[in-house]
C-alpha positions in Angstrom: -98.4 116.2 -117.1 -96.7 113.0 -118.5 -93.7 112.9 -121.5 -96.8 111.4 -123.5 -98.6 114.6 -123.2 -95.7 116.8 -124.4 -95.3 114.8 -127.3 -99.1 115.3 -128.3 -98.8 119.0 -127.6 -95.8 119.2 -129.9 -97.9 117.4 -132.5 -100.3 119.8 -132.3 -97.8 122.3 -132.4 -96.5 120.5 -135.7 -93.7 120.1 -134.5 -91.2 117.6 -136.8 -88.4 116.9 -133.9 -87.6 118.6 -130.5 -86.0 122.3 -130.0 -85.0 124.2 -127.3 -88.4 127.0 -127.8 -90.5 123.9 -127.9 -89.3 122.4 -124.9 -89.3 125.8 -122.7 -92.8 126.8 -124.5 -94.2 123.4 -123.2 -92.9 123.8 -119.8 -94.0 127.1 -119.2 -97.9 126.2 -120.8 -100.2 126.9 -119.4 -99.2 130.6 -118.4 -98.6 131.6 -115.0 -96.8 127.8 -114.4 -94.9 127.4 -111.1 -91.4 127.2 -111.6 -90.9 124.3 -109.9 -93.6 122.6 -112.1 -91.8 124.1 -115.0 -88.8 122.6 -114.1 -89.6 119.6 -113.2 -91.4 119.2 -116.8 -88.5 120.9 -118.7 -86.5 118.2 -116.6 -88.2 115.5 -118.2 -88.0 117.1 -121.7 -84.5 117.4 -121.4 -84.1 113.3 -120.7 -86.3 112.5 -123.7 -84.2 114.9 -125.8 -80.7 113.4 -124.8 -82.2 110.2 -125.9 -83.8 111.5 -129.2 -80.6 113.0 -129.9 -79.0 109.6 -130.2 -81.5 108.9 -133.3 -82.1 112.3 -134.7 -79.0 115.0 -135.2 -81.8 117.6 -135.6 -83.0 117.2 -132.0 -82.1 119.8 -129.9 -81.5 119.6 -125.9 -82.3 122.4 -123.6 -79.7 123.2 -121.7 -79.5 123.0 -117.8 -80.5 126.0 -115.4 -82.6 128.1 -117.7 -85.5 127.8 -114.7 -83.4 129.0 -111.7 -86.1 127.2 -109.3 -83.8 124.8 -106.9 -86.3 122.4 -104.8 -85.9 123.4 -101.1 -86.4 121.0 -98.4 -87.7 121.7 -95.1 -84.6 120.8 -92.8 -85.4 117.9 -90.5 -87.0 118.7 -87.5 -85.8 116.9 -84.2 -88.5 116.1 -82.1 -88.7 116.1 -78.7 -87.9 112.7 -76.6 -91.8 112.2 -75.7 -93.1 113.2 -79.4 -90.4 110.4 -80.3 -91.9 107.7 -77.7 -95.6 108.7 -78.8 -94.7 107.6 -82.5 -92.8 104.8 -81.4 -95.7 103.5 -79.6 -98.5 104.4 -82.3 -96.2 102.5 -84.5 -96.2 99.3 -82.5 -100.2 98.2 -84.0 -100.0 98.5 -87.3 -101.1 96.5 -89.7 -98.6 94.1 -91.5 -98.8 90.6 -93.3 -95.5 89.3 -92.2 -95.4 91.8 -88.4 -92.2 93.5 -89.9 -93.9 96.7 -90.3 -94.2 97.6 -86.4 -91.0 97.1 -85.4 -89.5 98.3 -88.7 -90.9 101.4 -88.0 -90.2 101.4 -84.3 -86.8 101.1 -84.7 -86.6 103.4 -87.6 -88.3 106.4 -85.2 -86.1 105.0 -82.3 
């Protein structure tokens, strides 16, 4: 879902400037959202509303950790010395215009 979409959502919500239910109503649409997708889109609500706010008084800006979702990421994984080699060497033919990309990657994995 892009900012673009929101805004024709809100249109056909007849909506006149942003609010706070409008915002956490598009988030949450369709029902049964993620709430990581929610977030994310409330997120990107929340950036258009700062700037809206400049021009319009009347727009409102959700406020921050109403979706209790934090993003988890896996914790890096350290492989072992011959996984390491294995990827070092399937790095060594790959394609590149200028021949940086091998041994960019080689020594990136080494």
């Amino acid at each position: 879902m892009t900012l673009r979409q929101c805004v024709h959502w809100a249109a056909r919500e007849g909506a006149l400037w942003s609010t706070t239910d409008l915002a956490l109503r598009w988030a949450t649409h369709p029902p049964g959202v993620q709430p990581a997708h929610g977030a994310t889109r409330l997120g990107m609500v929340r950036g258009f509303a700062q700037y809206c706010r400049a021009l319009d008084a009347q727009t409102e800006v959700p406020p921050h950790g109403v979706f209790p979702y934090r993003s988890r990421r896996q914790p890096p994984s350290m492989e072992s010395a011959q996984e390491m080699t294995r990827l070092r060497t399937a790095a060594r033919p790959l394609p590149s215009v200028t021949g940086l990309r091998p041994s960019t990657y080689a020594t990136l994995l080494g």
